[in-house]
LOFI-789153 format. One record per residue (C-alpha): y, z, x. Coordinates in pm, 1 decimal. Each point is the difference from the previous one (the first is absolute). Example, Ala and Ser with C-alpha at 12.3 -4.5 7.8 and 13.67 -1.06 7.14 Angstrom:
2
PT; c2; c3; c1
PT; -450.0; 780.0; 1230.0;
PT; 344.0; -66.0; 137.0;
END
This chain:
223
PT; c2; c3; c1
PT; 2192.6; -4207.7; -10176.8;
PT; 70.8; 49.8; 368.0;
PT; -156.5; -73.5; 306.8;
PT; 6.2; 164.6; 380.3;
PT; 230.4; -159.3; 248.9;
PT; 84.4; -2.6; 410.2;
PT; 375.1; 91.1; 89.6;
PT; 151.0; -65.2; 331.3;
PT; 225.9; 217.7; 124.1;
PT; 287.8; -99.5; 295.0;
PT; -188.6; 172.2; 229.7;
PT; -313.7; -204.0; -64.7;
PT; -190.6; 252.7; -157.8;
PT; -248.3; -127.1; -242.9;
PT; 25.1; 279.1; -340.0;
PT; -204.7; -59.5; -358.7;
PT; 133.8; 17.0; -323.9;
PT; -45.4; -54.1; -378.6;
PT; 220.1; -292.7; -150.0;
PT; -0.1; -77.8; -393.8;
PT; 162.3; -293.9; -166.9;
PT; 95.1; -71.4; -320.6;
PT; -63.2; -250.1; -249.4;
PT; 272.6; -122.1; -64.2;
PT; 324.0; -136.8; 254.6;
PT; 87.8; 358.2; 142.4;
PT; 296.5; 195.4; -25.8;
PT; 40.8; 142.8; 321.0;
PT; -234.6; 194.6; 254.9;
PT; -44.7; 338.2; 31.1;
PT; -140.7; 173.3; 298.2;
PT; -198.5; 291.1; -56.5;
PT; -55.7; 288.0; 234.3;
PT; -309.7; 210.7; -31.7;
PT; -51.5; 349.5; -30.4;
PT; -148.5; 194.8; 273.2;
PT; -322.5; -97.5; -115.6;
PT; 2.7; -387.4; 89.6;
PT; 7.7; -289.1; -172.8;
PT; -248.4; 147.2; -285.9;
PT; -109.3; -72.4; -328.6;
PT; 310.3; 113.1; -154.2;
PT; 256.3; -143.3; 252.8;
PT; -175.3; -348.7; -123.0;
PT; 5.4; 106.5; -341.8;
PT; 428.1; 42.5; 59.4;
PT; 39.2; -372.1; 161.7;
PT; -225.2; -116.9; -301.1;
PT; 246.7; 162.3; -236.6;
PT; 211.9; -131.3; 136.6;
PT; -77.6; -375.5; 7.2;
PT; -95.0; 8.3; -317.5;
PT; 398.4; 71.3; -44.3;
PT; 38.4; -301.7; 155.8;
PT; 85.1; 76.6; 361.2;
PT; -205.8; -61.5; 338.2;
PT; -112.6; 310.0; 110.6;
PT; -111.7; 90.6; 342.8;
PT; -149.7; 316.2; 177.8;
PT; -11.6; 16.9; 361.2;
PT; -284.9; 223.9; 124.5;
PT; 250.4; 234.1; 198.8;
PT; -283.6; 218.6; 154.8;
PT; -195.9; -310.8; 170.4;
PT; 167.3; 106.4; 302.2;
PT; -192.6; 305.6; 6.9;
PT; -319.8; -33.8; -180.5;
PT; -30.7; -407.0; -150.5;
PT; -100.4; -51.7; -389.6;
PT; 33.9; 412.5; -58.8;
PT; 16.7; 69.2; -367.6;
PT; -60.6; 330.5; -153.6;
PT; -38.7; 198.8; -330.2;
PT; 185.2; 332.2; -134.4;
PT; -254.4; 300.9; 62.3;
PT; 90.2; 254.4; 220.0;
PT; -214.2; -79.0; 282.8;
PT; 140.6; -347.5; -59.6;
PT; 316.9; 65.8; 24.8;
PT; -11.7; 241.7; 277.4;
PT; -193.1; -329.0; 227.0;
PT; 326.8; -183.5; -83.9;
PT; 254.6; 302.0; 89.6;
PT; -150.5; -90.5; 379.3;
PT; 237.3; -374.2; -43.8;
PT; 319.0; 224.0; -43.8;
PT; -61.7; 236.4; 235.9;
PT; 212.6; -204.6; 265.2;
PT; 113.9; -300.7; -148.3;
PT; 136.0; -285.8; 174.4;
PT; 291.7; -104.7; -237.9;
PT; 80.8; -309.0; 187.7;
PT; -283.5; -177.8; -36.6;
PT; -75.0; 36.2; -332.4;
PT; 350.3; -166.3; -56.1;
PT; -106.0; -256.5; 218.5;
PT; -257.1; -73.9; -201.2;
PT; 180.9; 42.3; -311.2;
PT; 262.8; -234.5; 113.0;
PT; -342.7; -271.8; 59.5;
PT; -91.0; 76.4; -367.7;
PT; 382.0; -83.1; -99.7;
PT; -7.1; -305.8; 207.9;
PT; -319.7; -164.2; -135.3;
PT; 180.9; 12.6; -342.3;
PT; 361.7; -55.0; 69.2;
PT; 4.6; -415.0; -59.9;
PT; -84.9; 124.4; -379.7;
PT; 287.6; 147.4; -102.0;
PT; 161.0; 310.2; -4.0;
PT; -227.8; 252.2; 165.6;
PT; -6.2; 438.5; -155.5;
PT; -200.9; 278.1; 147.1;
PT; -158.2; 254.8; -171.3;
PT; -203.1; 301.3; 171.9;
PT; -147.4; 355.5; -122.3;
PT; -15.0; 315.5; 217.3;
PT; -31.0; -138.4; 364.6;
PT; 76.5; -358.8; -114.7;
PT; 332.8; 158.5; -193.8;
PT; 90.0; 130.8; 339.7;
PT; -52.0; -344.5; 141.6;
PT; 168.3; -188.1; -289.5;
PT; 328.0; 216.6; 55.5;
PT; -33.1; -86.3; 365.3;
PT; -21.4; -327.6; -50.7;
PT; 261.2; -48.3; -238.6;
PT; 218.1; 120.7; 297.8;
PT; -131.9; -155.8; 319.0;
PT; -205.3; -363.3; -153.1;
PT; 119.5; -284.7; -74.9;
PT; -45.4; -206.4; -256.6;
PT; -51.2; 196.3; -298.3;
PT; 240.6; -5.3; -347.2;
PT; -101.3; 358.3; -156.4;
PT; -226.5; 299.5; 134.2;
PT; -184.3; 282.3; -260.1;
PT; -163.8; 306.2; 140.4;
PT; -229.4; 253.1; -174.9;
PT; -12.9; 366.3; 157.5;
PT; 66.1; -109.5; 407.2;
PT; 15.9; 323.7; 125.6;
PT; 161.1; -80.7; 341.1;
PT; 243.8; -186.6; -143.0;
PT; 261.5; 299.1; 23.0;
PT; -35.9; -26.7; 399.6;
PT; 193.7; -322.4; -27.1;
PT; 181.9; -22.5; -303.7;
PT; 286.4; 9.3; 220.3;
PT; -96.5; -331.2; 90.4;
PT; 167.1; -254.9; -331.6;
PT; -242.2; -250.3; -154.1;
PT; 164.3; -388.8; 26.3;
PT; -152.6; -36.0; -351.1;
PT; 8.5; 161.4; -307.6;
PT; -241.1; 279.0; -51.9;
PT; -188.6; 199.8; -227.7;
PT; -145.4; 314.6; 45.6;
PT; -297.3; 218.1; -155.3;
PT; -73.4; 341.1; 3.3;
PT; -196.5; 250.9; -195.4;
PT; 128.9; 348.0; -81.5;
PT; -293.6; 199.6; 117.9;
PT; -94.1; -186.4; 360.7;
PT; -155.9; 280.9; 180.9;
PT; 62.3; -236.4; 334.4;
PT; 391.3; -66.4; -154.2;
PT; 265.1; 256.9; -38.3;
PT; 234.0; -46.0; -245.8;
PT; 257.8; 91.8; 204.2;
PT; -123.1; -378.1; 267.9;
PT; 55.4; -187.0; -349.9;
PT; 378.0; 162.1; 17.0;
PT; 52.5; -67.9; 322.5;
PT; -79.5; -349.5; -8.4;
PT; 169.6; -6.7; -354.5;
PT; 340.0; 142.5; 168.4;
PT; -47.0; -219.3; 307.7;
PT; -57.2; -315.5; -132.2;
PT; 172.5; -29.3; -354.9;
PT; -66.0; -342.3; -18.6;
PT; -368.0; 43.1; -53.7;
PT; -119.6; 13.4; -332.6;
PT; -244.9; 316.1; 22.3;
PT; -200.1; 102.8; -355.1;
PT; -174.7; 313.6; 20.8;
PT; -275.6; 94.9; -256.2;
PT; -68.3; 336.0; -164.4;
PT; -315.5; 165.5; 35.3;
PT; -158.9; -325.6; 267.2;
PT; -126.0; 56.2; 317.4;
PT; -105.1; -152.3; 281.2;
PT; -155.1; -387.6; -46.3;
PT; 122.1; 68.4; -408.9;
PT; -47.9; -423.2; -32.4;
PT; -333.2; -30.4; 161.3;
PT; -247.2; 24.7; -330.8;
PT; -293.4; 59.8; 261.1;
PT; 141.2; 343.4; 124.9;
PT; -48.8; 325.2; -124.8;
PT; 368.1; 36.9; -17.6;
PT; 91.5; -308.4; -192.4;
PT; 240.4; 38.3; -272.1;
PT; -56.6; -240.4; -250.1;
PT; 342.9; 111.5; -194.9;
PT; 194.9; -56.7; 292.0;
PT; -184.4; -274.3; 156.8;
PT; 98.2; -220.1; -340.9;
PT; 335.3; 76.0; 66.1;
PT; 45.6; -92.4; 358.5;
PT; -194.9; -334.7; -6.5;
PT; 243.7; -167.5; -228.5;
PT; 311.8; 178.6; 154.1;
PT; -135.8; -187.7; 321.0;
PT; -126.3; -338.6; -152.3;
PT; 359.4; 3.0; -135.1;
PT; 185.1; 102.4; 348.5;
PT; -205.3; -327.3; 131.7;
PT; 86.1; -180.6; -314.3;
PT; 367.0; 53.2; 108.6;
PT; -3.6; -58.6; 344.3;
PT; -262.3; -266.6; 68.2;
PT; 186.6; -284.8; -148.9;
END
């Protein structure tokens, strides 16, 4: 359904990406930050989804900067190779290159954001430094709690699971007490990268759940 795409970024930077369309007059865009584990198989699978919702959906490749075109599975040796990426990361740039993905879908309509684990992180981020988006969801962004003093210009949802080894409960309060505005939903029993059906830990129960809640939240806001 989709096909691979150049971004430009304001500093010139050439970065890859996946874009998919739908068939039909879309919606609304959605940008969609990846995982620590590139623009992968299921990251595409996610903007597919989501066009055939009916919305534009766009994944900048946010580690081109480091390593171009790197995509990854879920086994441990995999994921410890892509642990290396978040070692140091340079936050700043990947907005800058999320704001390029934003851009090259902005004269659409209203433009969303939805990320998972690092792209959560980056999805709360931008939600309260980009501009140009209408509604942000995150799934399990595990820095997020470094800045949630930091308020999103958008309306934003937030997910968690209950047993994220890599997410105390007690960041999920702390972002719950700091930012009230945030819709947060947490999910009994999930952990870690619950929605991704390729993972070990996916949580099919909760997963089903969360995907309408945030078609929905988009539904809302993307109008």
């Amino acid at each position: 359904m989709g096909k691979d795409i150049k971004l430009t970024a304001s500093d010139d930077f050439q970065l890859g990406g996946y874009r998919a369309d739908p068939t039909t007059v879309p919606k609304a865009a959605i940008v969609v930050i990846q995982e620590i584990f590139g623009v992968n198989h299921h990251i595409r699978a996610v903007c597919d989804r989501l066009a055939g919702e009916g919305y534009v959906a766009i994944a900048p490749s946010i580690f081109d900067r480091i390593e171009p075109n790197f995509t990854s599975g879920y086994s441990p040796d995999e994921i410890a190779v892509a642990r290396k990426f978040v070692a140091n990361p340079d936050g700043t740039a990947m907005l800058r290159d999320t704001q390029a993905a934003i851009d090259a879908v902005k004269e659409l309509g209203p433009v969303g954001i939805i990320g998972f684990c690092l792209g959560g992180s980056v999805a709360y981020a931008a939600a309260t430094k980009l501009s140009g988006l209408s509604a942000a969801v995150g799934y399990y962004g595990g820095a997020i709690v470094r800045f949630a003093d930091d308020k999103p210009k958008v309306p934003t949802q937030l997910h968690f699971g209950e047993k994220d080894a890599g997410i105390p409960l007690s960041d999920v309060e702390i972002i719950r007490a700091k930012r009230p505005e945030v819709e947060i939903h947490l999910y009994p029993g999930a952990q870690h990268g619950f929605h991704c059906d390729e993972r070990a830990s996916y949580d099919k129960a909760s997963a089903e759940i969360a995907w309408p809640r945030s078609l929905g939240f988009f539904a809302n806001h993307l109008k």
